[in-house]
N, C-alpha and C positions, 0 to 999 in steps of 0.2 A: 914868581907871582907877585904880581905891585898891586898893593890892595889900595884903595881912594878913598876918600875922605869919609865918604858914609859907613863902608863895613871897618876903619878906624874909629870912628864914633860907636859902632855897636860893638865892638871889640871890648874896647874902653870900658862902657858900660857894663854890661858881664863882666869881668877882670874888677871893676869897683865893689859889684857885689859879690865877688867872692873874697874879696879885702877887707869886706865889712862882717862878714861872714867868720872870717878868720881871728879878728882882733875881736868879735863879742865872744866869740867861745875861750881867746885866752883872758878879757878880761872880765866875763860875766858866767862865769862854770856854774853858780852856786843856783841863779837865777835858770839856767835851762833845765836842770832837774828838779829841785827840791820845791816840793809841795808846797803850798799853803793855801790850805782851805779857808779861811778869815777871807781870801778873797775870791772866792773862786766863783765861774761864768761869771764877771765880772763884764758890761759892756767895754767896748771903744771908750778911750779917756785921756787924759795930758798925763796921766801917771801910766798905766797899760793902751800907747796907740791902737795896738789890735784887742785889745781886752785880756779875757785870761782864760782858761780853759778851766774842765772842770776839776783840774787837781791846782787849783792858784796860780799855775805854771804862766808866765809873759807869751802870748802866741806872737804879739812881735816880735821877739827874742828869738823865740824857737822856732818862727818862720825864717829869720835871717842867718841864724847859726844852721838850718837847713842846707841852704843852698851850697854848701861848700859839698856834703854826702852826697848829695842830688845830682849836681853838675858834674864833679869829676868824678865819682863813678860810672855816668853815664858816658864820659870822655874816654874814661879807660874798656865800656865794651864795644864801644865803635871802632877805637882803634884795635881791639882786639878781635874783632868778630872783620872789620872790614881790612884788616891785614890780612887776616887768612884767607877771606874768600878773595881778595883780589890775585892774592899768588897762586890760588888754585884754580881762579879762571883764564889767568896769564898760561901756567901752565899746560890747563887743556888746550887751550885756543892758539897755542904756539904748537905744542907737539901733535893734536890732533889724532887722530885712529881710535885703537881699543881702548888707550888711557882717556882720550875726550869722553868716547862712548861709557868709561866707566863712571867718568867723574860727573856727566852731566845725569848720569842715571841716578847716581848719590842727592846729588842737585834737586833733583824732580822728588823723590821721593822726600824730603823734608820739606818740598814745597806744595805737596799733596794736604799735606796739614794748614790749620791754622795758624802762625807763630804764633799767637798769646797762648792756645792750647798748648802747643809743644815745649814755651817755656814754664806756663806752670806744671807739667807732667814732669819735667825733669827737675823744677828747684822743688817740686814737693816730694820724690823719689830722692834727692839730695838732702833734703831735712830742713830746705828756708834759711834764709838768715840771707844776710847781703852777699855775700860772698859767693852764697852756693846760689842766690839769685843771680850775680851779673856773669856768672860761669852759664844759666841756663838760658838767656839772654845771645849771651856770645854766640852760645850754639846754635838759638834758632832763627839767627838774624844773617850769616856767614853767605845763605844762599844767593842773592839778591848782590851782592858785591861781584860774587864769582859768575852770573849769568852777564852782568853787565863788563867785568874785565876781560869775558871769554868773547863776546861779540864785538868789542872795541880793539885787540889783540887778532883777532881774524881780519878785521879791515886795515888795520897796522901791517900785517904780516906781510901783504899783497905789495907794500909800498919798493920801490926803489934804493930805497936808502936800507931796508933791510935787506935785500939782494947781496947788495954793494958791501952790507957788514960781514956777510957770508962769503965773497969771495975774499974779503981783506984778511979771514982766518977769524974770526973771531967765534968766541963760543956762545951755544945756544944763552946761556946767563948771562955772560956780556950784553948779549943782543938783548934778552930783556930787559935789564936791568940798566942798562946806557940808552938804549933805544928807544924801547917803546913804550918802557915806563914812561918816560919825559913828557910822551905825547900823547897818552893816555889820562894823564895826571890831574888837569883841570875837571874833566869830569865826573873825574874818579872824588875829588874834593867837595864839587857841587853835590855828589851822592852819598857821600860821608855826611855833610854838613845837614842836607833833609833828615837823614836818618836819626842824626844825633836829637830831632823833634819828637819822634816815633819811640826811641829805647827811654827817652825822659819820662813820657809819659806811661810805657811798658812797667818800666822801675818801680811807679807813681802806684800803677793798677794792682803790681805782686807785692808792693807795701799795703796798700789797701784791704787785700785778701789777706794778712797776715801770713805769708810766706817769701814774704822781700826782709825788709828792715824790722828790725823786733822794737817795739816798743819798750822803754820810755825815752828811744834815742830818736832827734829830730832830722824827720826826714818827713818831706812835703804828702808822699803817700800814703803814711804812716801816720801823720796829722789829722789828715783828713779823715781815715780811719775813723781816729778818736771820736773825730767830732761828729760821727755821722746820726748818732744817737742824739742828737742835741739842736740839731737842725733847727726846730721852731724857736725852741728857747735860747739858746744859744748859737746862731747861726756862724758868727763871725773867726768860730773855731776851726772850721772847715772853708770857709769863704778865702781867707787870707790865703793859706795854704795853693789852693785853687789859682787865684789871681797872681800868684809869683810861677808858679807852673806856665798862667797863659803867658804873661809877660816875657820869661826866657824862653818859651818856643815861638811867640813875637817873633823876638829878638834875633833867634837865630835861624829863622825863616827867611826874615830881610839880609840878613848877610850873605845866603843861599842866595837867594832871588838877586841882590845888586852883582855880584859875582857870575850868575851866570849870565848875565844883560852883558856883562863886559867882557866876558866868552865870546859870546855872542856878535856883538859887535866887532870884537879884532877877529874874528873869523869873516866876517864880509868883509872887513879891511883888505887883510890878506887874497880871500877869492878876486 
């Protein structure tokens, strides 16, 4: 995969705020927890950019040092939620019969639900907290991978060149895993990369609810939380928060979107 100059620009950017992210939490610890009331809802200012919340705390600080819990745990349940369902849609859609017929019956039935209901029924049966959020997450996002690697692994299947691997001796795993991975792979990435929009803001929603991230640890849903009480008065506690949430699903919408244009286009190439 040869990424071009714009989804390296929006790479970049993302990859800088999680850098920045990184060096204010080792070198400003004191400033993302501890109180001080002497300033607190404090407007937007050259000393607090985003102001302060109502326990003194920098919401610029604590929106920045956010993004690092935000983004990569949201990186860690797409790849965790869309590993699984892609090897169990590969699976079905390769072997096909009773096992398809079981696996897509699993499939349907977790997709009978809402996901946001199904993940908060499990991280609140789990007890909350991040952990047992992005495990509830994984689970009910897993579907949606596996219908889409099981209908792209079906029109793979059919091809030539999988024939061809079957009489050369090769095993069912070979053949997936050399084969028709390869060729399934681009928009198996474009479906990871949407997704990772959707579990950001899922994250965002079960911090919200207080069954994601426990507060007084900084995390953008968890933020906003705080600030919801304070809206007229304090709006900028919640606002911020918000506005780095829109910006990194921006962000990685257009990486989505130039990516699959350039699918797109080397596939007319090629036709």
């Amino acid at each position: 995969m040869k990424l071009n100059r714009k989804q390296w620009i929006l790479i970049i950017m993302i990859v800088c705020l999680l850098l920045c992210s990184v060096l204010m939490e080792l070198m400003l610890p004191k400033i993302i927890s501890e109180s001080n009331l002497a300033v607190r809802l404090q407007a937007p200012s050259m000393q607090h950019f985003f102001g302060t919340d109502a326990f003194g705390r920098d919401v610029f600080v604590r929106t920045i040092v956010a993004a690092k819990l935000s983004i990569l745990s949201t990186i860690v349940i797409v790849v965790i939620a869309g590993g699984f369902g892609i090897f169990v849609g590969m699976i079905s859609g390769y072997m096909g019969g009773l096992l398809d017929e079981v696996l897509m019956a699993i499939c349907d039935l977790f997709l009978a639900f809402p996901q946001m209901l199904i993940a908060i029924a499990i991280a609140g049966i789990l007890g909350g907290g991040l952990h047992n959020a992005m495990i509830a997450l994984a689970i009910s996002d897993w579907m949606l991978f596996a219908r889409l690697a099981r209908s792209a692994t079906l029109k793979e299947k059919s091809e030539l060149y999988v024939t061809a691997a079957k009489f050369a001796g090769l095993s069912d795993i070979e053949i997936l895993l050399r084969h028709i991975l390869p060729n399934i792979r681009n928009v198996m990435i474009v479906t990871l990369t949407l997704n990772f929009a959707n579990m950001l803001l899922s994250l965002a929603g079960l911090s919200f609810l207080g069954i994601g991230v426990k507060v007084p640890t900084p995390e953008w849903g968890s933020m906003i939380s705080e600030g919801r009480q304070y809206l007229t008065s304090a709006p900028w506690i919640s606002l911020f928060p918000c506005l780095f949430i829109f910006i990194t699903v921006f962000l990685i919408n257009q990486f989505a979107k130039t990516f699959n244009s350039q699918e797109g286009e080397r596939n007319e190439t090629m036709d």
